[in-house]
C-alpha positions in Angstrom: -16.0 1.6 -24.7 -12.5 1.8 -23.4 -10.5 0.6 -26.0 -7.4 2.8 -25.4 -7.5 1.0 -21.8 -6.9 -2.4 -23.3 -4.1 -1.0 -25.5 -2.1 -0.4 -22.2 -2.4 -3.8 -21.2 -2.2 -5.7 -25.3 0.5 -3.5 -25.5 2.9 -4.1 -22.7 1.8 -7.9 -21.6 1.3 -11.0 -24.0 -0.6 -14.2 -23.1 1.9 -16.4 -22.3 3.8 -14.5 -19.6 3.4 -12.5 -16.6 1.3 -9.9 -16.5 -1.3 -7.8 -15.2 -4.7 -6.3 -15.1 -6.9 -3.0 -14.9 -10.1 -2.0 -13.6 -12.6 0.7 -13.1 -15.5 0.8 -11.3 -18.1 4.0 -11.3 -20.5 3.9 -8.0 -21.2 0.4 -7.1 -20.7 -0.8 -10.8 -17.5 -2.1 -12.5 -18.1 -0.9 -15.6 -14.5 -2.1 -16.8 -12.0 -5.1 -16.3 -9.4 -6.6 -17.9 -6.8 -9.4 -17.5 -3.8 -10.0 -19.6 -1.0 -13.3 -18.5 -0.4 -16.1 -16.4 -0.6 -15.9 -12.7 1.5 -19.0 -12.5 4.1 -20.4 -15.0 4.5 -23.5 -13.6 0.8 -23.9 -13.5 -0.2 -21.9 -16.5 -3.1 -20.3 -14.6 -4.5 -17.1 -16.4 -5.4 -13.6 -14.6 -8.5 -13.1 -13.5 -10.1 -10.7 -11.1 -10.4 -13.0 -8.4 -6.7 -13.8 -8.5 -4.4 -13.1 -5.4 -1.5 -10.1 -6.1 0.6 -8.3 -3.5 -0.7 -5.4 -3.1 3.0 -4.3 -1.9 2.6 -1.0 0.0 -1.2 -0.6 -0.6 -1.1 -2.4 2.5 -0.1 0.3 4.8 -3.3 1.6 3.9 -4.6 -1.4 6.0 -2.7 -0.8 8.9 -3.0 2.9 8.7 -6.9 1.8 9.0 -6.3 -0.7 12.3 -4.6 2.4 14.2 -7.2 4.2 13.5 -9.7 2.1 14.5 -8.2 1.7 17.8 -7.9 5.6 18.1 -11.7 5.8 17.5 -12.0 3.4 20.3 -10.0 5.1 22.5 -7.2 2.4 22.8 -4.2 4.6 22.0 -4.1 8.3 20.5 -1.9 9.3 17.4 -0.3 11.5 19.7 1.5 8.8 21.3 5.0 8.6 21.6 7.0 5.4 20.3 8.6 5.1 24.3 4.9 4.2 25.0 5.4 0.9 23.1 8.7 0.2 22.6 11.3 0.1 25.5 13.8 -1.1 23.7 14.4 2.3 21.4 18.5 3.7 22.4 17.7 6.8 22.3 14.4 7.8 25.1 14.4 11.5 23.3 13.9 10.1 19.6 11.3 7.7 21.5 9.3 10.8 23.1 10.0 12.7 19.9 8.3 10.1 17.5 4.3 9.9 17.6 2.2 7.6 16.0 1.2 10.6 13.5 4.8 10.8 12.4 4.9 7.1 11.4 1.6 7.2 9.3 2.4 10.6 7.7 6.3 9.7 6.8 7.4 12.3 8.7 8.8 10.8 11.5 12.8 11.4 10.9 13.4 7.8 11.7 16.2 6.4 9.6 15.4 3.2 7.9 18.9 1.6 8.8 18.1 -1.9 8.0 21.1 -4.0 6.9 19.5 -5.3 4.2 22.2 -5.3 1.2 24.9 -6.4 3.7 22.7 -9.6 4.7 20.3 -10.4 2.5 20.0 -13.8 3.7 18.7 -12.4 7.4 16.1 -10.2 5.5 14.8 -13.2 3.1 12.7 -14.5 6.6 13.1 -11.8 9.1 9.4 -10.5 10.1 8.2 -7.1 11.1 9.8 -6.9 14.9 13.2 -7.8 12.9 12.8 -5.0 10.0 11.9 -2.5 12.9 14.2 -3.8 15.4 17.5 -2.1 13.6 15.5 1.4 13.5 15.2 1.1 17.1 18.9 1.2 17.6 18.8 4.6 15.9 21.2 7.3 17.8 20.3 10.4 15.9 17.0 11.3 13.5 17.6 11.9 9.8 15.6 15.7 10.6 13.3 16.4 13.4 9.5 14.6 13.2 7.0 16.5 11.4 9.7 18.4 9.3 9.9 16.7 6.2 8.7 13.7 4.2 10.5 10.6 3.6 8.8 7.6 2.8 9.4 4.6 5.6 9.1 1.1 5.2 9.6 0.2 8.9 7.3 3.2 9.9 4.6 0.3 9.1 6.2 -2.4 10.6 5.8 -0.4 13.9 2.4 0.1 13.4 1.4 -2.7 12.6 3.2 -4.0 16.0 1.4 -1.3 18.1 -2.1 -3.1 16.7 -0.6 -5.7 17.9 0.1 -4.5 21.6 -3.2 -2.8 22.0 -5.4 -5.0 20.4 -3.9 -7.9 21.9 -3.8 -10.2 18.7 -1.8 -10.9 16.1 -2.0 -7.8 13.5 -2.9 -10.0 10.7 -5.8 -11.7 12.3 -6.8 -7.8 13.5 -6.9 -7.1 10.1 -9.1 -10.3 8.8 -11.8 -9.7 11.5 -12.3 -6.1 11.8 -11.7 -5.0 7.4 -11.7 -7.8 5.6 -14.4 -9.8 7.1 -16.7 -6.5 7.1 -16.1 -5.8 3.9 -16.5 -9.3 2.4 -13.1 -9.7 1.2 -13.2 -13.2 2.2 -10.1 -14.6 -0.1 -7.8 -11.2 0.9 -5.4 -12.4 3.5 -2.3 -11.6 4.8 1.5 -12.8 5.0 2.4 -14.4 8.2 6.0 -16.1 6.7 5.4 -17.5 3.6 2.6 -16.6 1.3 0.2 -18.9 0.4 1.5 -21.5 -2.6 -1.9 -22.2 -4.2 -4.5 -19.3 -5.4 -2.2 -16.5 -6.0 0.0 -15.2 -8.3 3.4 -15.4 -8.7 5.7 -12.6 -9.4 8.5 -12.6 -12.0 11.6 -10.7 -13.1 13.1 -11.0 -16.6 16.9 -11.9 -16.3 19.3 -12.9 -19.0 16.1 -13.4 -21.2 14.3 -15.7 -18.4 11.3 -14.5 -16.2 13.2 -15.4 -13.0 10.4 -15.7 -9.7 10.7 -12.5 -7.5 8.5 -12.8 -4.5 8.4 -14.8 -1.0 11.6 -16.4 -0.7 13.7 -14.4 -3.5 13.0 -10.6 -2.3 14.6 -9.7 0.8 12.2 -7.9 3.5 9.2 -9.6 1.5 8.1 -11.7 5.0 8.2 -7.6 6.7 4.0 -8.0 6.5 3.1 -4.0 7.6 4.6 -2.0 5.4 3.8 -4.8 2.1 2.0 -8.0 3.0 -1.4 -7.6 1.9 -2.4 -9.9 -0.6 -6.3 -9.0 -2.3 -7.7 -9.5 -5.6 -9.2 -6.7 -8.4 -12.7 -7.9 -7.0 -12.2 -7.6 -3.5 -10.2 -4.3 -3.8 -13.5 -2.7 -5.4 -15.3 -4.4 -2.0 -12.7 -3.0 0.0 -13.3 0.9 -1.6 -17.3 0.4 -1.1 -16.5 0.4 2.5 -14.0 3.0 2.8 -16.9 5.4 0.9 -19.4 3.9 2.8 -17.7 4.8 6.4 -17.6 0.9 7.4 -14.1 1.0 9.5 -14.2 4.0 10.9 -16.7 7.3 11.1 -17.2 9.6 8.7 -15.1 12.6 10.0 -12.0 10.3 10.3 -12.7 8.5 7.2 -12.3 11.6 5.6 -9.7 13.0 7.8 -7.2 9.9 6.4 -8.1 11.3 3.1 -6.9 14.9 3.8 -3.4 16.6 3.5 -2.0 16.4 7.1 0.1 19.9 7.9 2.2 19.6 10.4 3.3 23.4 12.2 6.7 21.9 12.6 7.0 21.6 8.3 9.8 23.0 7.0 10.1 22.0 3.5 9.6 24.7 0.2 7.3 21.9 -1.1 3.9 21.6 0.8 3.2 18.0 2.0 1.0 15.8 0.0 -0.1 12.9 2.4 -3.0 11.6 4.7 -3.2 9.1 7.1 -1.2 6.7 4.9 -2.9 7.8 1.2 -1.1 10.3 -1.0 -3.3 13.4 -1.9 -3.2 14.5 -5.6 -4.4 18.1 -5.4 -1.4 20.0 -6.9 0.2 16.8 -8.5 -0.2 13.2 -9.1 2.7 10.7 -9.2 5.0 14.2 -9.0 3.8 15.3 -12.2 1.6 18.8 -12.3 -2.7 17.6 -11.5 -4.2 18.7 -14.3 -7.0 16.6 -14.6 -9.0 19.1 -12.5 -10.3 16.4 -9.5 -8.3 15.0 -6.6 -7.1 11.9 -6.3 -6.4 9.8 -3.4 -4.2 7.1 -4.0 -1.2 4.4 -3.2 1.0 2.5 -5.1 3.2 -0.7 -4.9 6.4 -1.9 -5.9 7.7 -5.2 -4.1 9.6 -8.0 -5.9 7.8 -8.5 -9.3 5.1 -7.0 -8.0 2.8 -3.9 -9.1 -0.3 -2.2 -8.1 -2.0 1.2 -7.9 -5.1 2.4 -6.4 -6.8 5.4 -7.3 -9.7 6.8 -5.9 -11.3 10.2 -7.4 -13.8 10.9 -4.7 -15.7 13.9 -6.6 -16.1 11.9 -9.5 -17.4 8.6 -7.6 -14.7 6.8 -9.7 -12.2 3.7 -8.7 -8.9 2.8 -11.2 -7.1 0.1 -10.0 -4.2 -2.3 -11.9 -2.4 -5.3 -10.6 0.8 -6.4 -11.7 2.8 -10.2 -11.6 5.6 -8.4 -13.5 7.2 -4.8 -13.2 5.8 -2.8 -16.3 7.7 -0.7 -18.5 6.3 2.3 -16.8 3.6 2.1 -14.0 2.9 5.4 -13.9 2.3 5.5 -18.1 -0.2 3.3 -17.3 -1.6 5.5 -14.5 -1.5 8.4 -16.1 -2.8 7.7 -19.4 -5.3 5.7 -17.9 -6.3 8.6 -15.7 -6.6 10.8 -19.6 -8.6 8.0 -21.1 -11.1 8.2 -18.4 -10.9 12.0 -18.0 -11.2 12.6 -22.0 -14.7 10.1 -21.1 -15.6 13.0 -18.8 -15.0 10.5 -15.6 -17.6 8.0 -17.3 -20.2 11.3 -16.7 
């Protein structure tokens, strides 16, 4: 039925390497799914859609989720400043300047100064505190919050370590009890130092002719957990939509809210912005290419050592297309976006 979706994966990945799979689910029905490579070469485990990726930056969408949980709870406001939860900022007036709805929109200004080419070696173990720590020291803002939009790594390392302040728990464990658990994601978990060594994949690099490993251990900043950490399945990302449609984490008005363009008055770019509480917004484009597929989209990517993903919801169509990837592909967004045709030219599976 969806042949030309199997041609993106036959074509790029072979059987005996690293490689990926796609997915598409229509309501509550998966109505497509299909796995192409090893997981593992040591192991020679195949893909399947209960195996473990990276989600890579999908995972903000995770945290974005805890904060907002704790808003609706009344446990902090997304008009907090960062001098509410980190003393140890230099500068007090970039602390009062920053809000909690600057770090989930990118639009904080915040400079990600991390030292990571000049010490790899630090970076290969050091956590979220230590990825956010150097951002801290910050003496001046790259423009003022709420101007602009540049995408932050360490924006969602911070977050993720207000969750932990307010909540009182470790972030990770946060995360387990109050999303995964509800939803039934009950092999998703999270990295906490190293990632697990049995029951997910491995990611890979091609170098010199060799698929090299590129993950835990290899890729500096890979232990920084909130902004890349998560780690869930084809399966469980499907469970994981269900209850973002069905308003499990949060209430319908924020749920929604996350899932709307957020204008800041201080915006000063010619472009409008193009972000949510976390998710990108495809109204006017998709992946920075012109939308003409006539539906929005709300979606994330990720990119983290070897590994790939994309998540795209088309709410008005009731339709999920996800991929996960042990190896970069050729072109992610090829596969997005031709994927996206295939199912539009179906009429979104009517």
């Amino acid at each position: 039925m969806l042949a030309g979706l199997d041609s993106l994966l036959t074509s790029e990945f072979r059987a005996d390497e690293p490689g990926g799979a796609l997915l598409v689910m229509k309501g509550d029905s998966i109505v497509y799914t299909k796995c192409v490579g090893l997981a593992d070469l040591k192991t020679r485990e195949e893909i399947t859609p209960n195996t473990l990726f990276n989600l890579g930056s999908i995972s903000k969408t995770f945290v974005a989720n805890g904060i907002l949980m704790l808003q609706e709870e009344g446990k902090l406001s997304l008009s907090d400043p960062m001098s509410s939860y980190f003393p140890e900022f230099r500068s007090r007036e970039i602390a009062d300047a920053v809000t909690i709805t600057h770090l989930l929109t990118h639009t904080s200004g915040l400079p990600d100064n991390r030292p990571v080419s000049e010490n790899p070696e630090y970076f290969i173990t050091a956590k979220d505190y230590e990825n956010f720590a150097p951002v801290m020291q910050a003496e001046k803002l790259v423009f003022s919050p709420g101007e602009k939009y540049e995408y932050s790594n360490p924006a969602f390392n911070g977050l993720a370590l207000i969750i932990e302040k307010v909540s009182g728990q470790q972030w990770q464990q946060f995360i387990a009890e109050r999303i995964f658990g509800p939803a039934g994601m009950t092999t998703s978990t999270i990295t906490d130092g190293p990632h697990p060594e049995e029951g997910v994949a491995h990611a890979y690099e091609l170098t010199n002719g060799v698929w090299a490993e590129s993950d835990y251990g290899e890729f500096p900043t890979f232990p920084a957990a909130g902004n890349g950490g998560v780690w869930s399945s084809l399966t469980e990302l499907t469970l994981y939509g269900k209850a973002l449609r069905g308003n499990l984490f949060l209430g319908r008005e924020l749920t929604e809210n996350t899932m709307t363009i957020l204008r800041h008055d201080t915006w000063t770019e010619s472009d409008p912005p193009f972000i949510g509480y976390s998710w990108f917004i495809g109204e006017d484009q998709v992946l920075g290419e012109p939308n003409n597929y006539g539906v929005r989209m709300v979606y994330h990517t990720g990119d983290q050592g070897g590994f790939r993903a994309f998540y795209f919801s088309i709410p008005e169509k009731d339709l999920l297309y996800i991929g996960l990837f042990n190896r970069p592909p050729e072109s992610l967004d090829r596969i997005i976006l031709t994927g996206l045709s295939i199912l539009k030219a179906r009429n979104w599976l009517e």
